[in-house]
N, C-alpha and C positions, 0 to 999 in steps of 0.2 A: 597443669593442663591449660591451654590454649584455648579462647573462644573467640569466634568469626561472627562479627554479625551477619547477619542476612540483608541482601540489598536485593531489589527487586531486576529483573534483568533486561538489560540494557534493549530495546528494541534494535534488529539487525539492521545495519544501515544499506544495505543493500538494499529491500525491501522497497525503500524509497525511494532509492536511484531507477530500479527496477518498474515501480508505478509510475512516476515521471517521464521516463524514457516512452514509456509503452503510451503510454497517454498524447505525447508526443507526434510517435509514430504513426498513432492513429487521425493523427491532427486534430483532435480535439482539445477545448477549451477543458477549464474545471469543471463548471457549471454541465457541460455536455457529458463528459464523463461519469460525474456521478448520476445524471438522469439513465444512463446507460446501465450503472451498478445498481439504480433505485436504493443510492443511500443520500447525506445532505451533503452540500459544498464544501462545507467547512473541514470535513470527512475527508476528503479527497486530500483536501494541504497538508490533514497532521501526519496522515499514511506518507505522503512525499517529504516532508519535515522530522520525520521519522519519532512522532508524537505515540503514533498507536498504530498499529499493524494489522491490515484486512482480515476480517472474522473469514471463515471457511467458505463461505458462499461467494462472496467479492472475490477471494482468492481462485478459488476455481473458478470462475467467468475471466479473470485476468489470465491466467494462467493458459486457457482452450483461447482467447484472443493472440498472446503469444506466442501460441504454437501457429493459429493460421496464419500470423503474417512470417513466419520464416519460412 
């Protein structure tokens, strides 16, 4: 019998092309962005760095931004 270890799973890289973009689009800086999210700066880079991926709340205000600019 065969064993796998367990690795923890790879944050989507999409995610953070997707924050980047949109952040972008919106012309906003980092700094402006996350006062907008009401999370820290640093925040913003690792989600575009694809460090750690927006909790449920950031995601859904991202997500209702997205939709109004298309």
């Amino acid at each position: 019998m065969t064993t796998t270890s367990c690795t923890p799973t790879e944050p989507r890289t999409d995610i953070g092309m997707f924050v980047h973009q949109l952040r972008h689009l919106l012309g906003l800086a980092q700094a402006q962005f996350a006062m907008q999210l009401k999370v820290a700066v640093p925040t913003i880079a690792r989600w575009e760095n694809n460090r750690t991926q927006p909790s449920t709340l950031p995601l859904m205000q991202l997500k209702k931004w997205s939709q109004q600019k298309m």
